[in-house]
C-alpha positions in Angstrom: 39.1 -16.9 15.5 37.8 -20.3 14.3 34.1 -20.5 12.3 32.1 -23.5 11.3 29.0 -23.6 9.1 26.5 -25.6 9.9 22.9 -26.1 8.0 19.9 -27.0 10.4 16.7 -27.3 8.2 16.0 -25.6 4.7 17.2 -22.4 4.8 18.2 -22.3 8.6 22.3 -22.0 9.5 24.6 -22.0 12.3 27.4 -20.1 12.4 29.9 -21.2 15.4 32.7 -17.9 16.4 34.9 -18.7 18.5 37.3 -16.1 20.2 40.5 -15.6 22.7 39.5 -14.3 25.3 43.0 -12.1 25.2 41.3 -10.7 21.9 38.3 -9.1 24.1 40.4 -8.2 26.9 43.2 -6.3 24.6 40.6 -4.5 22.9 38.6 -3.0 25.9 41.5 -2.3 27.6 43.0 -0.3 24.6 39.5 1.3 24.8 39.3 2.1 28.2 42.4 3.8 27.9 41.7 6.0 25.5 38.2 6.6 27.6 41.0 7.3 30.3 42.2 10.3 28.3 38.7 12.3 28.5 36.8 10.6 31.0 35.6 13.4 33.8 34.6 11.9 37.0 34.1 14.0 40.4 37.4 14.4 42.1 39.6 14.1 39.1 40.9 16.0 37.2 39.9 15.4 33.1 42.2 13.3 31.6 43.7 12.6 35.2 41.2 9.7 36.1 43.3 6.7 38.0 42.7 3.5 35.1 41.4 1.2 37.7 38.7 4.0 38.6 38.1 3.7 34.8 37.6 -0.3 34.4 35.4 -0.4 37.7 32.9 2.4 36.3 32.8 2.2 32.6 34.4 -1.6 32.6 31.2 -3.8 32.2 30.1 -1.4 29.3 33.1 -1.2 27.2 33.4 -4.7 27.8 29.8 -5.4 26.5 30.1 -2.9 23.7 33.3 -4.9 22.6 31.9 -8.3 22.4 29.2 -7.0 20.3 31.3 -5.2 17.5 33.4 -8.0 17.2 31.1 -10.8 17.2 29.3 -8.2 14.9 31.9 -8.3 12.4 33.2 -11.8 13.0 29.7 -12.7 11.9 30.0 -10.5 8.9 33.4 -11.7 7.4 32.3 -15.5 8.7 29.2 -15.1 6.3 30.7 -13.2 3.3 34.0 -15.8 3.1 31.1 -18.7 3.0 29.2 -16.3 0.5 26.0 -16.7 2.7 23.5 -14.2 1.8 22.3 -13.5 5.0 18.7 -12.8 5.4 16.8 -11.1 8.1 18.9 -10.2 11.3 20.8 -13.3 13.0 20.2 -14.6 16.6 23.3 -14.6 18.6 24.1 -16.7 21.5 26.8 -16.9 23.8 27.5 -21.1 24.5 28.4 -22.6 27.4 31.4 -24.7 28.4 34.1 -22.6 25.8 38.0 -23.9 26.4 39.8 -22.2 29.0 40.9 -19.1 27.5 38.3 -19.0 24.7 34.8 -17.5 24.3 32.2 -19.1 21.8 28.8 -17.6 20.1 26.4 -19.6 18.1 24.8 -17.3 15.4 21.5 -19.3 14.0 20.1 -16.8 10.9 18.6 -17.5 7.4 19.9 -17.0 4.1 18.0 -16.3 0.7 16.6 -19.1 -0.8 18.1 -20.3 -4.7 14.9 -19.4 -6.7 14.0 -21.8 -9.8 12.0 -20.8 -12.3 10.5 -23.1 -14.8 10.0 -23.0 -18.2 8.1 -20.5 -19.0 6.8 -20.6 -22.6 4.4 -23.2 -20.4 3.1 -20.6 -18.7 -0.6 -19.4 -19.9 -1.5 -16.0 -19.1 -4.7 -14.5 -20.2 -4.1 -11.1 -21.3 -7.0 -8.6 -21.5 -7.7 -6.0 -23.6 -10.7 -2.8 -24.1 -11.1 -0.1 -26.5 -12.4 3.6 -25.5 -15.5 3.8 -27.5 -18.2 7.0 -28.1 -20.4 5.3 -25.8 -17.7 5.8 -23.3 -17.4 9.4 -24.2 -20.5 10.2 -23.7 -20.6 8.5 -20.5 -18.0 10.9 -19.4 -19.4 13.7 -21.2 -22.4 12.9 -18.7 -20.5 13.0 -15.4 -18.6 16.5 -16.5 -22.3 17.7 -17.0 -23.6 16.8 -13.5 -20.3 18.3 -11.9 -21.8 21.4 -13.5 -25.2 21.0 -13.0 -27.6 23.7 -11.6 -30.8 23.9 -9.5 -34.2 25.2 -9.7 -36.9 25.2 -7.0 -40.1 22.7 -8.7 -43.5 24.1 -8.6 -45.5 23.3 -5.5 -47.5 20.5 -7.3 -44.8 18.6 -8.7 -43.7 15.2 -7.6 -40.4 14.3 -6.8 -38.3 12.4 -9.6 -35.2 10.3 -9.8 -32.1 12.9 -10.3 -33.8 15.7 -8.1 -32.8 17.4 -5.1 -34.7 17.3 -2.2 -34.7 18.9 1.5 -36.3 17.3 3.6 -37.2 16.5 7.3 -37.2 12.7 9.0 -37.0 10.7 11.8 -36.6 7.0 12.5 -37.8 5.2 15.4 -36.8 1.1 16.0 -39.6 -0.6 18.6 -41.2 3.0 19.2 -37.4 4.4 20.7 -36.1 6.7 18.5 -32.1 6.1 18.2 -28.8 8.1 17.7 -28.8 9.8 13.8 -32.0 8.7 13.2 -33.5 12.5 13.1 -32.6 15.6 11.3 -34.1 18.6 10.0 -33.6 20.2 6.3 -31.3 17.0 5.4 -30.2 17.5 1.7 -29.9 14.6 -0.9 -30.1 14.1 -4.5 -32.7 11.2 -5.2 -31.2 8.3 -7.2 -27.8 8.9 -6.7 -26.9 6.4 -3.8 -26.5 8.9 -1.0 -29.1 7.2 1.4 -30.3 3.6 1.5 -32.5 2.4 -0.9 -35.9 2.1 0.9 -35.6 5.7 1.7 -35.0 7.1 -2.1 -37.8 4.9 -3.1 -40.0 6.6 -0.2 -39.8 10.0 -1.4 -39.8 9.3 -5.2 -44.0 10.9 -5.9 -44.3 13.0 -3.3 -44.8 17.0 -3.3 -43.5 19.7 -1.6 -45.0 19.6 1.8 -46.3 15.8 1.9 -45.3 13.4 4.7 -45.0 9.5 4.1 -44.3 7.1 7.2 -42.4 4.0 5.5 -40.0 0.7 7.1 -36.6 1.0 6.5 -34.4 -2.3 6.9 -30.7 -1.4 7.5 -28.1 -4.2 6.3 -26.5 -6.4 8.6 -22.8 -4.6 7.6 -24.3 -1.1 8.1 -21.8 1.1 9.4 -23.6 2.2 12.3 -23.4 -0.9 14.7 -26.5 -0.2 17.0 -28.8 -0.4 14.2 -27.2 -3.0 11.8 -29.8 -5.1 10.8 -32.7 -3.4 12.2 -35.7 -2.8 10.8 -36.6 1.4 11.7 -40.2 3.2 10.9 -39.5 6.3 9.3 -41.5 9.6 8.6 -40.2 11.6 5.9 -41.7 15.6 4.8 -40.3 17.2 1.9 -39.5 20.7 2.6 -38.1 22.2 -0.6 -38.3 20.2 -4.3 -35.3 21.2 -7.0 -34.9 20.0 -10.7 -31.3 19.2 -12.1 -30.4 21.1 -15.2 -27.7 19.8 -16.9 -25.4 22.2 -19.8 -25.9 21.4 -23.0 -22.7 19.7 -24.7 -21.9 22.5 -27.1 -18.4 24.9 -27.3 -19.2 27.0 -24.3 -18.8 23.6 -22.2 -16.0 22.9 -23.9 -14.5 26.5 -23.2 -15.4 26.4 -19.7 -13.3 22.8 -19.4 -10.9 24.6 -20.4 -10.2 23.2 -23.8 -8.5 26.0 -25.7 -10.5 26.2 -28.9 -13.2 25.4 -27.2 -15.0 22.8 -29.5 -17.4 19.9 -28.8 -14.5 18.3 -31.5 -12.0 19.0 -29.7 -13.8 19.1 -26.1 -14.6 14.7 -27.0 -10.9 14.6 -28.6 -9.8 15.6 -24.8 -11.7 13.0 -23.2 -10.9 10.3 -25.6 -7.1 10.6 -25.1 -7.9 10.8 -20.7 -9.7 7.8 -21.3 -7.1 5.9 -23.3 -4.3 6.5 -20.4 -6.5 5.6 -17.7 -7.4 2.8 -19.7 -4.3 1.8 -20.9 -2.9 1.8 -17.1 -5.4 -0.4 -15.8 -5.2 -3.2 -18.3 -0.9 -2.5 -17.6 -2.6 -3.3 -14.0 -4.4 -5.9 -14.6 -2.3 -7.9 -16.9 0.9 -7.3 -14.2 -1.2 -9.1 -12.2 -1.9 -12.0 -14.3 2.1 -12.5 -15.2 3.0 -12.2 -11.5 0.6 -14.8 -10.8 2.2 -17.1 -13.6 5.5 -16.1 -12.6 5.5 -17.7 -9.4 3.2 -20.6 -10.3 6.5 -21.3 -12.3 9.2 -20.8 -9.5 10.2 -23.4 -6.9 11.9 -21.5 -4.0 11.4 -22.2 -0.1 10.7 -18.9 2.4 12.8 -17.3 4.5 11.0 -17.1 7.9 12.8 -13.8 9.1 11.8 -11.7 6.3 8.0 -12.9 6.0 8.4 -11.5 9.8 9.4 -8.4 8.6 6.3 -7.9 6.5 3.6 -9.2 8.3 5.7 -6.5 11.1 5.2 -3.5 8.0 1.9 -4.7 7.2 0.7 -4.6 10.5 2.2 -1.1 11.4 0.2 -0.1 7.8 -3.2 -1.4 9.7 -2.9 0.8 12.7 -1.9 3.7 10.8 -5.0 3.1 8.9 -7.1 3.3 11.8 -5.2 6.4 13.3 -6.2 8.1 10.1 -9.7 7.2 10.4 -9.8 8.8 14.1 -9.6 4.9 15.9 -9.0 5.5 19.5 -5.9 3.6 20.7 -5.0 2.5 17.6 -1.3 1.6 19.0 -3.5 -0.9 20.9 -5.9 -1.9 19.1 -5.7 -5.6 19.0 -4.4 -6.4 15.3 -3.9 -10.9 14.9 -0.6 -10.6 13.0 -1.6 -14.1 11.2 -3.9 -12.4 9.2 -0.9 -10.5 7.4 0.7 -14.1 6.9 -0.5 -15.1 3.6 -0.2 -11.3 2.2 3.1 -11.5 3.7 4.3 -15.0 2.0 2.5 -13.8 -1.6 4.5 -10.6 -1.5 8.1 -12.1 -0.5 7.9 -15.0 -2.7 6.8 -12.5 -5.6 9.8 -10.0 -4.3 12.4 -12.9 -4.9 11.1 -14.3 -7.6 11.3 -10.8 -9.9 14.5 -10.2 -8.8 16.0 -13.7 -9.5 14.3 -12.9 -13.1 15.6 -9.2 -13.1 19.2 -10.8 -12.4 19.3 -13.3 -14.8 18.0 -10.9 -17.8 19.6 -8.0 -16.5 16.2 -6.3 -16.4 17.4 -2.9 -15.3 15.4 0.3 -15.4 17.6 3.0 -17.9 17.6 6.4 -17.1 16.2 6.7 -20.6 12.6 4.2 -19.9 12.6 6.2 -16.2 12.1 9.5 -18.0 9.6 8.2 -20.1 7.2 6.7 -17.7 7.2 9.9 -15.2 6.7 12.2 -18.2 3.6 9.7 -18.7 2.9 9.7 -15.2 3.0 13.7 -15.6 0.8 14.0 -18.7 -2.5 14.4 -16.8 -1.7 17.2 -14.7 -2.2 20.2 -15.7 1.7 21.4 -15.4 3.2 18.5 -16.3 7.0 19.9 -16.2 6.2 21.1 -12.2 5.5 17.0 -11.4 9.0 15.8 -13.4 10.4 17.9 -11.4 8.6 17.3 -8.2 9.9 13.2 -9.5 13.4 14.0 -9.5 13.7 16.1 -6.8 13.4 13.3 -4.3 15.6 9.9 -4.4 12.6 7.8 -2.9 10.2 9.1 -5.3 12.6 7.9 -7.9 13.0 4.8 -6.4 9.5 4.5 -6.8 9.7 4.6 -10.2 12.5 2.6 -11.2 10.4 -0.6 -9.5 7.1 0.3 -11.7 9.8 0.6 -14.6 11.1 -2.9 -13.6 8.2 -4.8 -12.9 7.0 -4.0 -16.1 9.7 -5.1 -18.1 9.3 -7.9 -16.2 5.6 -8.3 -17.6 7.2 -7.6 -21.5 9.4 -10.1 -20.8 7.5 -12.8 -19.5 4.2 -12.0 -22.1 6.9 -12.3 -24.5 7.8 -15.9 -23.3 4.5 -17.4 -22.3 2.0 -18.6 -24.2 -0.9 -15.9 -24.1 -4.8 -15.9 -24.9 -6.4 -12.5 -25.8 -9.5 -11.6 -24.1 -11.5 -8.1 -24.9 -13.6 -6.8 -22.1 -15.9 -4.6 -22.6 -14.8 -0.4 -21.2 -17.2 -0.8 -18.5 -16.3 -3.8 -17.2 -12.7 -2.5 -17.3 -13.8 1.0 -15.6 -16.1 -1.0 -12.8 -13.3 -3.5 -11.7 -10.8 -2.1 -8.8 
């Protein structure tokens, strides 16, 4: 077998295999013979099959199967004796006009790109940081309280407030027509919490128990519910039943019922400071991740290979419809999806993909079993049986695979924060908290 190499643009090659055609033919014959051996066929006895009955029935299939296993390998040994890092799956040809006696394939495929990456103590990455305060606390302290919050039916001739719950009845009419969802009967909200649109919390906000009010409601132009997107409806609303919001005090019987075990209001804020402190301290781990990745490949030169940006537009679009399937989409498999949307997402992710593992190769950035143990026993810490989530960790090879590339990509971010030239920035815990 003969191979030439040939580069057609950027990151493009050509791979020419040539065969003898007595290489093929011995090696379905010596398969057909041993097809021969086992082969039952009507009339025959096994094993007795005449070899011409053999080549005429199983002939063109053996002889397809042969040509692709060893253009298959041929291929293979071609590419590693040029050490080609082949990427993506090649596109195999058979040519035309082969010497008597010879059969020739043209394989056109890509291989990964060299990946430069500059210098990068010239790299500026703002890196953010935010503290857990009391305010933050109580903030917290505030949402545990309204988990646990009870109800009491108002006296007849109080008004409604901001933080109540009310039952009430309404309908909705757009042009006179009333309209799908538009009308319901003892509907159950809690005023000031965002559960319905604005208009229609600030309609019921002073009335009584038993008081009707007939007010416009102007639904936004990206309202979920398409036949009334930016419509304007006329509404009547009655309260039917008026209940205050009573909140526990913050004392050791909250605590005790949180389960805190010596059940303190010292100990109860001392819980909820260190929750904070690891939710916090992962999102800024997020968020400045994000800020060295984008650095890191303003620094690299590289060129992409078009077969694997394929491949994830491909993934990314399979992650689309199962997105709609899980939200009950009819015909999600055909639900018409434009792949080019995927195509910058796609390019952002491979060229970020090469780029950490050209800087993962060249530091010898590997994930120890020692820093992999440390980061799921973090990863476990919240839960309430921490030991039962190692385990349910290392109990599965993808899980752990999982891990070692969270591991990775942020020793990538040590390294890199250690190189580049960084600007501190404190944010505020809210501002932290509100951003996704």
């Amino acid at each position: 077998m003969s191979v030439t190499v040939e580069t057609l643009e950027k990151l493009e090659r050509k791979i020419t295999l040539t065969f003898p055609v007595t290489v093929i033919q011995s090696e379905v014959d010596s398969r057909l013979k041993r097809m021969a051996k086992t082969v039952k066929m009507d009339g025959f006895r096994p094993g007795k099959v005449p070899m011409n009955v053999v080549a005429q029935r199983y002939g063109y299939s053996v002889h397809y199967e042969v040509m692709n296993d060893k253009v298959g390998e041929a291929f293979a040994t071609a590419a590693n004796e040029a050490k080609l890092r082949v990427a993506g799956q090649p596109r195999i040809t058979e040519k035309e006009g082969a010497p008597a006696g010879e059969v020739s394939f043209d394989a056109v495929f890509e291989i990964y790109p060299e990946v430069k990456i500059g210098d990068l103590s010239t790299a500026a990455v703002e890196k953010i940081s935010a503290e857990v305060g009391d305010s933050a606390i109580d903030k917290t302290l505030d949402i545990l309280r309204k988990q646990r919050r009870t109800f009491a039916q108002r006296a007849m001739d109080a008004a409604t407030q901001t933080g109540d719950r009310v039952t009430v009845d309404f309908e909705g009419k757009i042009d006179g027509e009333p309209f799908a969802g538009g009308k319901a009967d003892d509907f159950q909200f809690l005023v000031g919490e965002g559960q319905m649109l604005k208009e229609f919390e600030e309609a019921v906000v002073g009335l009584k128990s038993g008081e009707s009010k007939t007010f416009p409601l102007a639904f936004p132009a990206d309202y979920h519910g398409k036949d009334v997107a930016g419509k304007t409806a006329d509404f009547m609303v009655t309260i039917k039943k008026l209940e205050a919001a009573h909140l526990p005090e913050v004392n050791d019987e909250l605590a005790k019922s949180l389960g805190i075990v010596d059940g303190t209001v010292d100990a109860l804020r001392a819980d909820v400071r260190k929750n904070l402190e690891r939710e916090v301290k992962s999102r800024l781990m997020a968020r400045n991740k994000q800020a060295v990745m984008d650095a890191l490949v303003a620094k690299a030169e590289l060129d992409l290979p078009k077969s694997i940006v394929q491949s994830e537009v491909d993934r990314l679009t399979e992650g689309a419809r199962a997105e709609l399937k899980q939200r009950g989409i009819k015909d999600a498999d055909n639900a018409p999806i434009p792949a080019d949307i995927f195509i910058p997402q796609a390019e952002r992710r491979v060229r970020l993909g090469l780029v950490v593992a050209e800087l993962v190769r060249a530091n010898q950035l590997q994930a120890t079993p020692e820093a992999m143990k440390a980061h799921i026993e973090e990863l476990a810490a919240s839960y309430e049986k921490p030991a039962d989530v190692v385990r349910w960790y290392y109990s599965d090879n993808r899980r752990m695979a999982d891990v070692e590339g969270m591991v990775v990509e942020n020793l990538v971010t040590e390294y890199v924060l250690s190189k580049a030239q960084i600007s501190e920035k404190s944010i505020s815990f809210d501002e932290l908290m509100g951003q996704a």
